[in-house]
C-alpha positions in Angstrom: -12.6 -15.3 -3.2 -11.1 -14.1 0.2 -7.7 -15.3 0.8 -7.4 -17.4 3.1 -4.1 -16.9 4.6 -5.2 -13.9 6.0 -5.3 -13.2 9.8 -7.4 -10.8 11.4 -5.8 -7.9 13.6 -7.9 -7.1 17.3 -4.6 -5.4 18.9 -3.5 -1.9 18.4 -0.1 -2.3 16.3 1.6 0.2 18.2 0.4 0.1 21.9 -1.6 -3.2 21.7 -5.2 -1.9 22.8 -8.0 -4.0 21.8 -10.0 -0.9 22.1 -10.2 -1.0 17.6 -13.1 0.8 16.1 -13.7 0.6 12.4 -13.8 3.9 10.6 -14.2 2.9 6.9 -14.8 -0.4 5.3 -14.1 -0.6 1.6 -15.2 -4.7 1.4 -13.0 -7.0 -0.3 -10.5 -5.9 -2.6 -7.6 -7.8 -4.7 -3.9 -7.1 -3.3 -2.1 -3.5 -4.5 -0.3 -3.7 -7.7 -1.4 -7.3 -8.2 -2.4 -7.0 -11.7 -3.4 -10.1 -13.4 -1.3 -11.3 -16.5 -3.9 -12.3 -19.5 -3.9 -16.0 -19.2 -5.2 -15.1 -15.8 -8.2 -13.3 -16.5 -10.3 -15.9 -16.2 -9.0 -17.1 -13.0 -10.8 -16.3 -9.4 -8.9 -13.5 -7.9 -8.2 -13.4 -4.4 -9.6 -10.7 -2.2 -9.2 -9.3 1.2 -11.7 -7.3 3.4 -10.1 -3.3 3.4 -11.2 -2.1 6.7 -9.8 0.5 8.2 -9.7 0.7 12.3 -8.8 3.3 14.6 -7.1 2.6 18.1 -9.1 4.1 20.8 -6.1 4.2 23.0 -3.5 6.0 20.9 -5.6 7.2 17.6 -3.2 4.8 15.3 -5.0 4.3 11.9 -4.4 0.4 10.5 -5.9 -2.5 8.8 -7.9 -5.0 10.0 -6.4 -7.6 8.9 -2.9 -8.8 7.7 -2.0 -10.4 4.7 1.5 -12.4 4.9 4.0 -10.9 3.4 5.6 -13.8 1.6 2.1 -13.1 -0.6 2.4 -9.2 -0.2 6.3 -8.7 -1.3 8.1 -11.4 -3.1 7.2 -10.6 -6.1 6.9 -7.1 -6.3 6.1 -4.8 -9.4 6.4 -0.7 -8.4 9.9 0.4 -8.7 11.2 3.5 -6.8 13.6 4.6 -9.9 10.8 5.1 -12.7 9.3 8.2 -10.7 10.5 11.5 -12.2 10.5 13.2 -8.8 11.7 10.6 -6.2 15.3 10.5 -7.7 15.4 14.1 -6.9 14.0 14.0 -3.7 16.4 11.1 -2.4 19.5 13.0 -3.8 18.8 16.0 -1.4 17.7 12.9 1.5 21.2 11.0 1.2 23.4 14.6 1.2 21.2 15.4 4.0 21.4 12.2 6.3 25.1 11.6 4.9 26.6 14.9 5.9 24.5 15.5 9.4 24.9 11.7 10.8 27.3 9.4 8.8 30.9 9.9 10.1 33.9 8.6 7.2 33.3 4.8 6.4 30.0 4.4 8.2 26.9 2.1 7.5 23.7 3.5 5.7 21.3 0.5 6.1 17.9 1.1 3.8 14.8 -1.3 4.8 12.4 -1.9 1.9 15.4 -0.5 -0.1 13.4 -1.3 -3.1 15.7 -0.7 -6.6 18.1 0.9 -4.6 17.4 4.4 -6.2 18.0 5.9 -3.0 21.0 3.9 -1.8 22.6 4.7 -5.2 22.8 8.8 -4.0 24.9 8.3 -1.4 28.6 9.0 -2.1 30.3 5.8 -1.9 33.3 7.1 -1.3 32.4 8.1 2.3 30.1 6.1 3.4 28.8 2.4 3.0 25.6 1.3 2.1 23.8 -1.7 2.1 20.1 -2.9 1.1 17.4 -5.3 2.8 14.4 -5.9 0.0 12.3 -8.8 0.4 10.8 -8.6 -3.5 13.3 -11.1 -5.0 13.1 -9.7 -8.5 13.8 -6.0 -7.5 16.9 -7.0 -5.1 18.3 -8.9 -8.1 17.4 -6.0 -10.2 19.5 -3.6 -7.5 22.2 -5.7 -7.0 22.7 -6.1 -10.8 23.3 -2.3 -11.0 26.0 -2.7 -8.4 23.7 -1.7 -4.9 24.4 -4.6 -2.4 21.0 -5.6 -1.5 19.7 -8.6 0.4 16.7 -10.8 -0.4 15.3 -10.7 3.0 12.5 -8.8 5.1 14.6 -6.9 7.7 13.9 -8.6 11.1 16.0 -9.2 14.6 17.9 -12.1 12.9 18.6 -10.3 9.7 20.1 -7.3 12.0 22.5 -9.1 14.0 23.2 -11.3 10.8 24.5 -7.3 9.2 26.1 -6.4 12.1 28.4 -9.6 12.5 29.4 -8.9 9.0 29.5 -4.9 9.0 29.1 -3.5 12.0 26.9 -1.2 13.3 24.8 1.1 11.3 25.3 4.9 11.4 22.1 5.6 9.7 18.7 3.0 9.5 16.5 4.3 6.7 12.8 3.0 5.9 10.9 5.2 3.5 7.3 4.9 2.9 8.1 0.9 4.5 7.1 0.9 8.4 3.3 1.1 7.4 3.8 -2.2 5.4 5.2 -4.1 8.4 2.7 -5.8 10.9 5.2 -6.6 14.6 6.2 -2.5 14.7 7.7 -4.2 18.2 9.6 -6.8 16.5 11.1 -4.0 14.0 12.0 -2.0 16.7 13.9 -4.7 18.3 15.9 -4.8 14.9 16.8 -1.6 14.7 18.4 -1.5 18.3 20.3 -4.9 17.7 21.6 -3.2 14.2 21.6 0.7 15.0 25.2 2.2 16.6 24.6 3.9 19.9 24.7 7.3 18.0 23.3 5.9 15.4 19.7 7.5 14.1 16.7 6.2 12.6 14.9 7.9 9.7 11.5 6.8 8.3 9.1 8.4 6.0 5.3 7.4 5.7 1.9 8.9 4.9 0.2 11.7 7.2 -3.2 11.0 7.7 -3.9 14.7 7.7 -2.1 15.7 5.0 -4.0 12.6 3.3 -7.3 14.4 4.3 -6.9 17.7 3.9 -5.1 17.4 0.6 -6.5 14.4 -1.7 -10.0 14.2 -0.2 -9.6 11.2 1.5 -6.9 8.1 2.7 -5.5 6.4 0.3 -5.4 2.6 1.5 -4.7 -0.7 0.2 -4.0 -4.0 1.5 -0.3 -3.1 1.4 -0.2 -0.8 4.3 -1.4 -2.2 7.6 -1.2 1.5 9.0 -1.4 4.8 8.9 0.0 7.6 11.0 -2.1 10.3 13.2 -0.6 12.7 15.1 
């Protein structure tokens, strides 16, 4: 069964060409990480069409189609803390970003902030931190361990909503979380309504290349809309 509250895509997400050419259509296929419980198994699962376009205009990779994310994230089940290597990685990633762009008492903001795994590096002592995770259970999950995490997807209100109550953020981070988000304009607008004027921006997604040249082929699912070509 195709899910019905899908909307189909004919504009180039980041410079809005309708020039779109499919490259690889994988037909329908259930949500990511949408496993069914048992009592479900006898239950029609809803699919979605896994095509994958590219924009003749600017070479952006991204889905045909979007699935809302109200469907998509509010019940979420991958957790950043149960990877063996992430925890690592984010430890270096918070000194990093910390020591090169966070002055004394300023704002790390995380998008998609997830169980907080990466939040929880930072040294709380110098700098602030704050989470935005639309997957209910997990932001009750992070802020249970002490992260401060809101229920909410990070949009223009949320933003201004943050910075009336903190201030402005010395550090915006979004890892492995733009390719999930459809309006890439309507993020941007949040970050500059949140983001200090020295602030910085730091996001981490897929490489299409890397994809390629290194696993054999793109890995896609319904819970990216893009992918990033350069």
């Amino acid at each position: 069964m195709t899910g019905a509250s899908a909307t189909g895509r004919s504009s180039c997400r980041i410079c809005r060409s309708t020039e779109l050419t499919l490259i690889l259509d994988l037909g329908a296929q259930p949500l990511a990480n949408s496993f069914l419980r048992p009592e479900a198994l006898g239950e029609v699962e809803a699919t979605y069409p896994l095509e994958l376009c590219r924009c003749d205009g600017c070479g952006h990779l991204q889905l045909s189609i979007t699935v809302p994310p109200e469907i998509m994230f509010r019940d979420y089940l991958y957790v950043s803390g149960t990877s063996d290597t992430i925890p690592v990685h984010f430890a270096r990633y918070a000194e990093d970003v910390a020591q090169r762009y966070v002055p004394q008492d300023g704002l790390v903001v995380e998008i998609g902030s997830n169980d907080g795994t990466l939040l929880r590096a930072f040294d709380r002592t110098r700098v602030r931190i704050l989470g935005v995770e639309p997957a209910r259970n997990i932001a009750a999950t992070a802020n249970a361990a002490g992260i401060p995490t809101l229920d909410e997807f990070f949009n223009e209100k949320i933003a201004r909503d943050i910075l009336a109550k903190h201030g402005e953020a010395s550090a915006i981070i979004g890892n492995n979380v733009v390719a999930h988000i459809d309006d890439l304009h309507g993020l941007m607008r949040a970050v500059s309504a949140l983001l200090a004027p020295q602030g910085i921006l730091v996001v981490e997604f897929p490489y299409v290349v890397d994809l390629l040249e290194k696993t054999g082929g793109p890995r896609r699912s319904s819970g990216h809309a893009e992918a990033s070509l350069v």
